[in-house]
ZADO-1210 file (C-alpha; in nm, 4 decimals, padded with zeros to 6 digits):
<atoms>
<atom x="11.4421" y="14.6224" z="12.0372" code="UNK" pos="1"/>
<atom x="11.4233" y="14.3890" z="12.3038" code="UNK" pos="2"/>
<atom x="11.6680" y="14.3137" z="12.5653" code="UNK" pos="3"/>
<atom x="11.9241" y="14.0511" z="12.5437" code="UNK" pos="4"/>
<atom x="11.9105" y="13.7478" z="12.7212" code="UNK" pos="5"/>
<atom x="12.1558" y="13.7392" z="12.9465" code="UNK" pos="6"/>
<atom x="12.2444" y="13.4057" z="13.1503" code="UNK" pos="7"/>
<atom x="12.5330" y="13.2828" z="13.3881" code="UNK" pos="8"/>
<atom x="12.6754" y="12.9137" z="13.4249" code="UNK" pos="9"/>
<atom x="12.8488" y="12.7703" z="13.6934" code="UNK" pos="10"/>
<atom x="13.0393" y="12.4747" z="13.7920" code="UNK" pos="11"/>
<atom x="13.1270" y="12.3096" z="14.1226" code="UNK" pos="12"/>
<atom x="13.5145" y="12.3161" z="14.1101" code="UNK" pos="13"/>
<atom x="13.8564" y="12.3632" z="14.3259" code="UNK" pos="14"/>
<atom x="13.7129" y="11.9704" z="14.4788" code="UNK" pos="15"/>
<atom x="14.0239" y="11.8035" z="14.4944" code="UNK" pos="16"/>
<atom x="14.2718" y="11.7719" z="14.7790" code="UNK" pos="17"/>
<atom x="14.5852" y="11.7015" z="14.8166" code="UNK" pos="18"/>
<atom x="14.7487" y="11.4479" z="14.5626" code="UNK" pos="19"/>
<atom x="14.3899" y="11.3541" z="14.5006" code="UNK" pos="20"/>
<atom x="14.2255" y="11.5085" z="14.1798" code="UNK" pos="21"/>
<atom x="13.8730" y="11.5519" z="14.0390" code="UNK" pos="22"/>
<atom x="13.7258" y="11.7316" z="13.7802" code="UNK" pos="23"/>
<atom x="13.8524" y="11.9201" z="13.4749" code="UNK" pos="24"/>
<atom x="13.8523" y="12.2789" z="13.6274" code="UNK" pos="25"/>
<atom x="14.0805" y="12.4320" z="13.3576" code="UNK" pos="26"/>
<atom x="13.8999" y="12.2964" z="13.0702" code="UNK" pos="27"/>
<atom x="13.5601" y="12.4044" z="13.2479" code="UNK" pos="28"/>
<atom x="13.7285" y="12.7515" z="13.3547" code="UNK" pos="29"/>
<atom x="13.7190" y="12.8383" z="12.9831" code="UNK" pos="30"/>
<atom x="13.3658" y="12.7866" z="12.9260" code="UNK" pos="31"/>
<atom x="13.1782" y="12.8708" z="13.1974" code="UNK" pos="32"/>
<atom x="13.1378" y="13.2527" z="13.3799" code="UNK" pos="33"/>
<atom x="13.1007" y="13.1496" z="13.7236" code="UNK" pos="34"/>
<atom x="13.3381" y="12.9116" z="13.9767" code="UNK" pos="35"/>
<atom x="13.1878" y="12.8047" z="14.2928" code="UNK" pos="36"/>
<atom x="13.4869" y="12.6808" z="14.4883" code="UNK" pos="37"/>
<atom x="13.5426" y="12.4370" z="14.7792" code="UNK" pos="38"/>
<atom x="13.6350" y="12.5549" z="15.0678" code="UNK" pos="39"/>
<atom x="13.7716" y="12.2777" z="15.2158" code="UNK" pos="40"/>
<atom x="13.5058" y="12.1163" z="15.4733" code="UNK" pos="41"/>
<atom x="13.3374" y="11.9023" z="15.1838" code="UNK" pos="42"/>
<atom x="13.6630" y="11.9075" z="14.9561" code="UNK" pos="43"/>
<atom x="13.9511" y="12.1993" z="14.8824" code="UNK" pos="44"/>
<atom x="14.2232" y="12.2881" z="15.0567" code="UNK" pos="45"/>
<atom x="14.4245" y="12.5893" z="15.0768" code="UNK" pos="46"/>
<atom x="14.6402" y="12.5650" z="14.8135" code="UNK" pos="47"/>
<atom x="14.3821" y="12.3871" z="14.5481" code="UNK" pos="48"/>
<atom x="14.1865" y="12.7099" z="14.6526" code="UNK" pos="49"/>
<atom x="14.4055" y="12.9758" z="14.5988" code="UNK" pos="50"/>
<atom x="14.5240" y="12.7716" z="14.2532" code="UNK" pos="51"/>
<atom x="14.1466" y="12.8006" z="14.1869" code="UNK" pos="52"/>
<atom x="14.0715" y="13.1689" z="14.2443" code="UNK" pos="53"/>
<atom x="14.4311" y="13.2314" z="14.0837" code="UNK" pos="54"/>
<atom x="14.2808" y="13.0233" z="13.7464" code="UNK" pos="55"/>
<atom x="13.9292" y="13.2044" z="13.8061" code="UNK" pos="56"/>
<atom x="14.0814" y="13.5480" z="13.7994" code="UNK" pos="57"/>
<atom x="14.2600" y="13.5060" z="13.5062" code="UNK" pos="58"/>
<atom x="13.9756" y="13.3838" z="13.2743" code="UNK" pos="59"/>
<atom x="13.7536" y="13.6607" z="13.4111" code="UNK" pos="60"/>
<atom x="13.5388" y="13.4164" z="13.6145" code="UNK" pos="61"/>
<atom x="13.3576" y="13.5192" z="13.8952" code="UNK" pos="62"/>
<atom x="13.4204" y="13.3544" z="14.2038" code="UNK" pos="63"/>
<atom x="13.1857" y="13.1867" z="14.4852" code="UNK" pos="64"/>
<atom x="13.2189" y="13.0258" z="14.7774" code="UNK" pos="65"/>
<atom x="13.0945" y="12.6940" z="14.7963" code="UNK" pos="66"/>
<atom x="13.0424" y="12.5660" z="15.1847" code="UNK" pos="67"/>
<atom x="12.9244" y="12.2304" z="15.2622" code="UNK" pos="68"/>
<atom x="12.8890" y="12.0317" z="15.5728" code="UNK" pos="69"/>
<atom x="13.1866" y="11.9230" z="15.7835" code="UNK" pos="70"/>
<atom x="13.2284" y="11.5983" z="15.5571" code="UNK" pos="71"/>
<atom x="13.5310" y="11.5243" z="15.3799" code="UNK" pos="72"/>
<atom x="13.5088" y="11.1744" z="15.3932" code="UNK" pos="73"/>
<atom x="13.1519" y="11.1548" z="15.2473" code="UNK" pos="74"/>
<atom x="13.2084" y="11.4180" z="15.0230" code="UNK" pos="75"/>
<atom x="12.9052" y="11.6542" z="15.1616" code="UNK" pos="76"/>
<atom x="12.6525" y="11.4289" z="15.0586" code="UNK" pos="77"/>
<atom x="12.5628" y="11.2827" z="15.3879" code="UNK" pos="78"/>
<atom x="12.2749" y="11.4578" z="15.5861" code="UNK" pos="79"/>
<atom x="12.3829" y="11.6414" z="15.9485" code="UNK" pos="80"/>
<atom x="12.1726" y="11.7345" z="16.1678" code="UNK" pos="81"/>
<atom x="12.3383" y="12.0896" z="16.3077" code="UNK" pos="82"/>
<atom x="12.1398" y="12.3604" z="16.4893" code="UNK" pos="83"/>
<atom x="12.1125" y="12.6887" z="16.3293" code="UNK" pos="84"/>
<atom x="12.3918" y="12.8410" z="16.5008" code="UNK" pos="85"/>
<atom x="12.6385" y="12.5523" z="16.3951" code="UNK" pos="86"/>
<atom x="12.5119" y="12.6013" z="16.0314" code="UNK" pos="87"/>
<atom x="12.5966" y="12.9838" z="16.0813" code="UNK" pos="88"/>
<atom x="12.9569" y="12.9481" z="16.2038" code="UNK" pos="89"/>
<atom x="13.0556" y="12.6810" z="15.9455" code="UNK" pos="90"/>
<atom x="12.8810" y="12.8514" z="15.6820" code="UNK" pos="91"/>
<atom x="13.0588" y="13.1880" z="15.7868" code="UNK" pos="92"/>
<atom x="13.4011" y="13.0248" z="15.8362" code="UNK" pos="93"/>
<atom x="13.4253" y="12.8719" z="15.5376" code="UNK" pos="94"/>
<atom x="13.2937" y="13.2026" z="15.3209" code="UNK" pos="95"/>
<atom x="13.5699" y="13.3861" z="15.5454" code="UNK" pos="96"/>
<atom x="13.8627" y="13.1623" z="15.3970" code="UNK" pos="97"/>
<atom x="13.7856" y="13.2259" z="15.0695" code="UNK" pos="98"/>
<atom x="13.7654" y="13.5703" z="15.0417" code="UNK" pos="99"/>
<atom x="14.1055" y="13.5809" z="15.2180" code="UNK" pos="100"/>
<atom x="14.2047" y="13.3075" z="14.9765" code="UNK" pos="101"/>
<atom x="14.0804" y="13.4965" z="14.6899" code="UNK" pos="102"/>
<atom x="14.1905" y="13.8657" z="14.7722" code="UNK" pos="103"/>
<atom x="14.5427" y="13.7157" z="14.7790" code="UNK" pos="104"/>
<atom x="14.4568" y="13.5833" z="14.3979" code="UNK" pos="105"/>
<atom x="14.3197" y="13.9242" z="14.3605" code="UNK" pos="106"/>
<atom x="13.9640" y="13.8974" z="14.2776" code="UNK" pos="107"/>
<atom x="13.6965" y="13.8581" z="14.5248" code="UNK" pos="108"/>
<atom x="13.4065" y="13.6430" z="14.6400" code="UNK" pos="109"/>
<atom x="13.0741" y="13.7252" z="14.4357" code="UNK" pos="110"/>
<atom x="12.8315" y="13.4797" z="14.5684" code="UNK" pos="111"/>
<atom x="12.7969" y="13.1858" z="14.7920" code="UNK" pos="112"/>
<atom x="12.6136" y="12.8439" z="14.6846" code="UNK" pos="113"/>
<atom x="12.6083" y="12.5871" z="14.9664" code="UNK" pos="114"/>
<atom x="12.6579" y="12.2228" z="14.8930" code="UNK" pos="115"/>
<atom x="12.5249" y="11.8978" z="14.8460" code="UNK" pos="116"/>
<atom x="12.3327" y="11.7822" z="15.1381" code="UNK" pos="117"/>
<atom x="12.3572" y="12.1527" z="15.2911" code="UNK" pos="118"/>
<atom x="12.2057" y="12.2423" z="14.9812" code="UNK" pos="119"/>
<atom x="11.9254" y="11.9698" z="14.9618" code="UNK" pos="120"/>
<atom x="11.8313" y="12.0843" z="15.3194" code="UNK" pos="121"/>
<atom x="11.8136" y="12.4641" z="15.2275" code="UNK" pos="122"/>
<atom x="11.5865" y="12.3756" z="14.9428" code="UNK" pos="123"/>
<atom x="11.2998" y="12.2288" z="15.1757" code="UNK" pos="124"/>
<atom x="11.3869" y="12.4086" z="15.5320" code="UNK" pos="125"/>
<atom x="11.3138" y="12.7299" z="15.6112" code="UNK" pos="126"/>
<atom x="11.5054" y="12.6888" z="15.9489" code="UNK" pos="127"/>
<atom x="11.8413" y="12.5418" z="15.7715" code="UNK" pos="128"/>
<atom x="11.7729" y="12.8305" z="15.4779" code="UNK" pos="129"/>
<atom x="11.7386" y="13.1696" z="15.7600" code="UNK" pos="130"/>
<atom x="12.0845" y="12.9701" z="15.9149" code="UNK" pos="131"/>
<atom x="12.2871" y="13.0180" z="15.5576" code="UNK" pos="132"/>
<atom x="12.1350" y="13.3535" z="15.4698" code="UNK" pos="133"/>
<atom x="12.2048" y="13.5235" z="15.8146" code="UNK" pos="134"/>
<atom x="12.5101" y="13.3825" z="15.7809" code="UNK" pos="135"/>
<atom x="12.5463" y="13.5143" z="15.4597" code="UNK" pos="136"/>
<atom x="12.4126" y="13.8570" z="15.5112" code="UNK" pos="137"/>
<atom x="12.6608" y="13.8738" z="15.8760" code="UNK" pos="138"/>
<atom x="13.0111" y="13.7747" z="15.6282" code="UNK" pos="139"/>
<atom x="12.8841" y="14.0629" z="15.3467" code="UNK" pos="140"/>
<atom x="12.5193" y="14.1709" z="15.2297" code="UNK" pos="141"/>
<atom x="12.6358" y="14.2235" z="14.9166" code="UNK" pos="142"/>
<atom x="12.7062" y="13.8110" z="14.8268" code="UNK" pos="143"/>
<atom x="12.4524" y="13.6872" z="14.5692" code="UNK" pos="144"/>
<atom x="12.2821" y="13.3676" z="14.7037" code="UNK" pos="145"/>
<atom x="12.2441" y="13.1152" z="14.4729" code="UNK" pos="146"/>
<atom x="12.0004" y="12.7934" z="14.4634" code="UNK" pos="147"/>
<atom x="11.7515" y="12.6224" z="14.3557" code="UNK" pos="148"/>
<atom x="11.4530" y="12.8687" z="14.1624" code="UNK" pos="149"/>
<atom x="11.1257" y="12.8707" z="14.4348" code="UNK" pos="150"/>
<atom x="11.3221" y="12.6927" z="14.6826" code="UNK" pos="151"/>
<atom x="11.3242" y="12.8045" z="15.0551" code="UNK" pos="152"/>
<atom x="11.6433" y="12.9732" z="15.0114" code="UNK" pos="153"/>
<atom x="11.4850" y="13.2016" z="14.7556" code="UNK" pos="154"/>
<atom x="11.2092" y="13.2924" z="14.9981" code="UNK" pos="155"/>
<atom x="11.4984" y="13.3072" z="15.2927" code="UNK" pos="156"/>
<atom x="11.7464" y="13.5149" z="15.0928" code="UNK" pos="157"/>
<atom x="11.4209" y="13.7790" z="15.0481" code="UNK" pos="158"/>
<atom x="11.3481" y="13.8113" z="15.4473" code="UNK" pos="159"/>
<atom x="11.7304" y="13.8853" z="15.4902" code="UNK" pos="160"/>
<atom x="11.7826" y="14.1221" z="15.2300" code="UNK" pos="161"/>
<atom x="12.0032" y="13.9426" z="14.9868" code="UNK" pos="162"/>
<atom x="12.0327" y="13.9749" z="14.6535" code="UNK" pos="163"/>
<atom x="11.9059" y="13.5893" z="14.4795" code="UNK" pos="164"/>
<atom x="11.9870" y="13.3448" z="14.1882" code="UNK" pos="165"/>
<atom x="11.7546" y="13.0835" z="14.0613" code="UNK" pos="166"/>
<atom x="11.9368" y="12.8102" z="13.9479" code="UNK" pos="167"/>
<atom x="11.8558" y="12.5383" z="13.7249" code="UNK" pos="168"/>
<atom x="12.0831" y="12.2029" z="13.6594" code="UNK" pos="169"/>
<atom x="12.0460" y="12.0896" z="13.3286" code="UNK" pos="170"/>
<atom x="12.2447" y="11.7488" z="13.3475" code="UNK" pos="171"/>
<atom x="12.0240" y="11.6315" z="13.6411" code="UNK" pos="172"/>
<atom x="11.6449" y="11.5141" z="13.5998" code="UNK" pos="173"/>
<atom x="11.3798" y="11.6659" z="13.8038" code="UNK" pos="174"/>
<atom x="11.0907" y="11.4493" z="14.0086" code="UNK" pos="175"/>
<atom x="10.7222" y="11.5976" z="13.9192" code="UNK" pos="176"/>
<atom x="10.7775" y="11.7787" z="14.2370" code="UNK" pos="177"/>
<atom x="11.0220" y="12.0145" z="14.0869" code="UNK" pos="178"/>
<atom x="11.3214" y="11.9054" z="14.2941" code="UNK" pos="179"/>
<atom x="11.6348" y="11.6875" z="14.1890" code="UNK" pos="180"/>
<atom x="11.5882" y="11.3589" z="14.1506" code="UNK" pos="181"/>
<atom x="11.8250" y="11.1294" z="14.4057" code="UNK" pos="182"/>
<atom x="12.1477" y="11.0663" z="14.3127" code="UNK" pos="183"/>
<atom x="12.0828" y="10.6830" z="14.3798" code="UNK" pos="184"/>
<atom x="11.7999" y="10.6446" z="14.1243" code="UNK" pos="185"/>
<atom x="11.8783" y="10.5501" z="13.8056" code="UNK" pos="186"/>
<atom x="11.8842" y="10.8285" z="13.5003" code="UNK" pos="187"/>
<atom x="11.9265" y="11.0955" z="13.7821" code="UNK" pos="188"/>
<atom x="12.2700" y="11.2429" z="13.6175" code="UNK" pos="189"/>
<atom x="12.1925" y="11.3101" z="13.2586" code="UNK" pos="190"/>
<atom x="12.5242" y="11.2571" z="13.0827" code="UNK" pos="191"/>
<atom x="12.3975" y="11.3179" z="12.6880" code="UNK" pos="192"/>
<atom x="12.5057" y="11.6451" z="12.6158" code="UNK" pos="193"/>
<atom x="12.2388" y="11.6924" z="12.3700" code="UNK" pos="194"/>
<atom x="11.9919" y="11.6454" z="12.6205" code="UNK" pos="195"/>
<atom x="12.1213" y="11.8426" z="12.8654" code="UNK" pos="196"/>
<atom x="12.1860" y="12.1228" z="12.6079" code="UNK" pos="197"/>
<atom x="11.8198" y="12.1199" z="12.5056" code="UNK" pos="198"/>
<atom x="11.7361" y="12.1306" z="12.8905" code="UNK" pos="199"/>
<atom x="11.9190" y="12.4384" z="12.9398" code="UNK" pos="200"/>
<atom x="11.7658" y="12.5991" z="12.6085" code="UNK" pos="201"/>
<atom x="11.4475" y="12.5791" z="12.8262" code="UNK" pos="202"/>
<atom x="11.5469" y="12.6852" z="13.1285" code="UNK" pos="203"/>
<atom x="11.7118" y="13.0165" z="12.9618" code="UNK" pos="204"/>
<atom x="11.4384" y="13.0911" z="12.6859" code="UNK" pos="205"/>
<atom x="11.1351" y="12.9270" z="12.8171" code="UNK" pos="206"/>
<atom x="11.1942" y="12.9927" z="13.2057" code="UNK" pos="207"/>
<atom x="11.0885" y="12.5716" z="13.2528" code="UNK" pos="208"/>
<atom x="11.2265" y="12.2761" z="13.3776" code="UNK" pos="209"/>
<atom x="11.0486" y="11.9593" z="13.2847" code="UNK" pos="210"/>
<atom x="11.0357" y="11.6352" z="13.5144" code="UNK" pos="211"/>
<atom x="11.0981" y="11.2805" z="13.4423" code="UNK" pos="212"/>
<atom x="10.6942" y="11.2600" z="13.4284" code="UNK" pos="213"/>
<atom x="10.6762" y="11.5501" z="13.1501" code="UNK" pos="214"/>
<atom x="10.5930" y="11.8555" z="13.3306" code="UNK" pos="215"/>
<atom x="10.7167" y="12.1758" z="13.2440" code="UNK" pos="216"/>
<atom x="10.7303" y="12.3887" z="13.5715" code="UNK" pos="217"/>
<atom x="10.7918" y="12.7582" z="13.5720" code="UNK" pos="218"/>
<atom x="11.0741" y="12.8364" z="13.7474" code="UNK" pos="219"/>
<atom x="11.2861" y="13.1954" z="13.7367" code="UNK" pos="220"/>
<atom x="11.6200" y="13.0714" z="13.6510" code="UNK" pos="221"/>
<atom x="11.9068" y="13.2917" z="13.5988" code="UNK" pos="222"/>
<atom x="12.2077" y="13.0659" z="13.6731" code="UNK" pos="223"/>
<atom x="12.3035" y="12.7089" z="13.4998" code="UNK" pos="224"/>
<atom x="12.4611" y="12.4583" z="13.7171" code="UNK" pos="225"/>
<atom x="12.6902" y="12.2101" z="13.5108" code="UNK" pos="226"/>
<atom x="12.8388" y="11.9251" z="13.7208" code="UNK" pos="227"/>
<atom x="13.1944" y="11.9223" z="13.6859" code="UNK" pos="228"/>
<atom x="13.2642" y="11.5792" z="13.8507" code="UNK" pos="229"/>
<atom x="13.0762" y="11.3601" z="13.6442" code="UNK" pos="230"/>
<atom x="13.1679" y="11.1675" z="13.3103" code="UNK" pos="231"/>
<atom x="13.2112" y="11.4538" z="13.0135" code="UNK" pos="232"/>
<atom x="13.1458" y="11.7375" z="13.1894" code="UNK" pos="233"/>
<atom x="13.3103" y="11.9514" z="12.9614" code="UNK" pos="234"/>
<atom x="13.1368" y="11.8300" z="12.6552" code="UNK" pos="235"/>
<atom x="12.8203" y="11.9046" z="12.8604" code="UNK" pos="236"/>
<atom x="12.9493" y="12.2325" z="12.9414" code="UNK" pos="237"/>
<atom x="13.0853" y="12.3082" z="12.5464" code="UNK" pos="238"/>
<atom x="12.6990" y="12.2013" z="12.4197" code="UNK" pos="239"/>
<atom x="12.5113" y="12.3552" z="12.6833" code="UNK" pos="240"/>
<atom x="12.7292" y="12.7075" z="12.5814" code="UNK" pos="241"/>
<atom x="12.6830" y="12.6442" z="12.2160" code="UNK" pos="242"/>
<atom x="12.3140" y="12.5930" z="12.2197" code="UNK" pos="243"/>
<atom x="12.2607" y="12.9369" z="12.4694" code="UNK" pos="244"/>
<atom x="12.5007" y="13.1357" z="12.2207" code="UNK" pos="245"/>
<atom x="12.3122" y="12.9915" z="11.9076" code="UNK" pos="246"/>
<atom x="11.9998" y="13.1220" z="12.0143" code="UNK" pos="247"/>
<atom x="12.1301" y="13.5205" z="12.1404" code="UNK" pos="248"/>
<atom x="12.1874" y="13.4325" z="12.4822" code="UNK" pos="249"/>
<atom x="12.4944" y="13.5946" z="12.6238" code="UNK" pos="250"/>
<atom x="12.6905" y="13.3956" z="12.9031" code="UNK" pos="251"/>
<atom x="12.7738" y="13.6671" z="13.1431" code="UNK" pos="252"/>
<atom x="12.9819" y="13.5810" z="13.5103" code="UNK" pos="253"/>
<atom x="12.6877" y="13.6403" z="13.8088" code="UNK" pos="254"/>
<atom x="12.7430" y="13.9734" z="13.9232" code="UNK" pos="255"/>
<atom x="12.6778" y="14.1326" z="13.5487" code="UNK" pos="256"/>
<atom x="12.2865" y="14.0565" z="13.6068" code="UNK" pos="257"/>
<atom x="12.2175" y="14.2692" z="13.9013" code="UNK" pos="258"/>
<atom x="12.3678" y="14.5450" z="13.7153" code="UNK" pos="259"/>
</atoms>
C-alpha cells in the first residue's frame, strides 16, 4: 500500500498591533496546521503574540516564528540593506521572544519562516540565506526552516545542518523563473479560491508549480503558504483544505513530517 500523502499549511498571522487589526487568525487557526507568527519588528506585539501562541496551542497548531526586517511602518516589505551580522542578531532576537512568548502559552516554537522582503532576499542570496540559517542553527538546531522549494535558503539550511521545508504559495502567481511574481503587477495575488485550490492540488500531488507563462516547474514542496491578509483568505484556506482532503492528502502541523 502506498504511503499517505502527508502535507502542512501555513498562514502568516499574529500581524496586528495594538488597536490595529488584520487578518482572520481565528477563523484561519481552524483550518490550517501551522501559524507563523509576528514577532513584532514587521508587525506583533507582545500581547497579540502571546494571544496567538495561546489560540495556536489550543487548536493543536504548530507554531513558528516569523522575523522580518526592522519595518513596522512599511510592513516588511521594503528592502534593507543589513550586513550579515545585523541579519543574525535581529533574526535571533526576534526567534528568542517567541519562544519565551510561546513557552508561557505552553507550546513551543517549531520552525522559523522569515518575512517579506527578508524573505525575497533569502530566496536569491546566499550571503542574506547563511545570515538566517546561522542564526537559526545558534537560537536551536532543531527549528525547521521554511521557504521557498530550490531557493538559496534550501541550499543554506543544508550547509548548516538544518532540517528544510519547501514551500509553495498557491494564491500567488509565479514568473517563468519560478519565483513570485511582484506584488505591484497586476494578477500577482490570486484571490479565486478555485484557482488557488487547483494550484495547491499540484503542488501536493504533482510536486509543480506552474507560471503565468504555463510552465510547470518541479519543485519539492512540503508546506502550503495561504496569505492571511488578503481579501477571503479563509475561503482560500477552506478550498485549498477541501481539495487536499478530497484527494487522500492529510493536513498534518510541520513537525509530523520529519517524523
Amino acid at each position: 500500500m502506498p504511503a499517505q500523502r502527508m502535507i502542512d499549511m501555513n498562514a502568516d498571522i499574529g500581524e496586528s498591533f495594538g488597536a490595529y487589526r488584520i487578518g482572520s487568525d481565528a477563523a484561519l487557526l481552524k483550518i490550517i496546521s501551522s501559524a507563523n507568527v509576528a514577532c513584532g519588528f514587521h508587525a506583533g506585539d507582545p500581547a497579540i503574540m502571546a494571544q496567538t501562541c495561546e489560540a495556536a496551542a489550543a487548536q493543536g497548531v504548530a507554531v513558528g516564528a516569523h522575523p522580518g526586517y526592522p519595518d513596522l511602518q512599511g510592513f516588511g516589505r521594503r528592502a534593507m540593506t543589513l550586513s550579515a551580522g545585523e541579519i543574525e542578531a535581529v533574526v535571533a532576537y526576534q526567534v528568542g521572544a517567541l519562544q519565551a512568548i510561546a513557552a508561557r502559552a505552553g507550546t513551543r516554537v517549531a520552525h522559523v519562516k522569515a518575512h517579506g522582503a527578508l524573505y525575497n532576499a533569502a530566496e536569491r542570496d546566499r550571503d542574506v540565506a547563511d545570515a538566517i540559517a546561522r542564526s537559526v542553527r545558534s537560537v536551536d538546531e532543531s527549528l525547521i526552516l521554511v521557504a521557498a522549494a530550490g531557493s538559496a535558503m534550501a541550499e543554506a539550511a543544508d550547509r548548516h545542518g538544518l532540517r528544510f521545508a519547501g514551500e509553495g504559495f498557491p494564491d500567488r502567481t509565479y514568473d517563468d523563473d519560478g519565483h513570485l511574481l511582484s506584488r505591484a503587477l497586476p494578477g500577482s495575488v490570486i484571490l479565486d479560491p478555485v484557482l488557488a485550490a487547483e494550484n495547491a492540488r499540484r503542488m501536493a500531488i504533482e510536486g509543480t508549480v506552474e507560471t503565468i507563462g504555463g510552465r510547470k516547474i518541479k519543485a519539492d514542496i512540503r508546506t502550503l503558504c495561504v496569505h492571511g491578509d488578503v481579501p477571503g483568505a479563509v475561503s482560500i484556506a477552506s478550498a485549498i483544505r477541501a481539495m487536499l482532503e478530497s484527494k487522500g492528502v492529510s493536513v498534518v502541523p510541520l513537525p509530523a513530517l520529519f517524523h
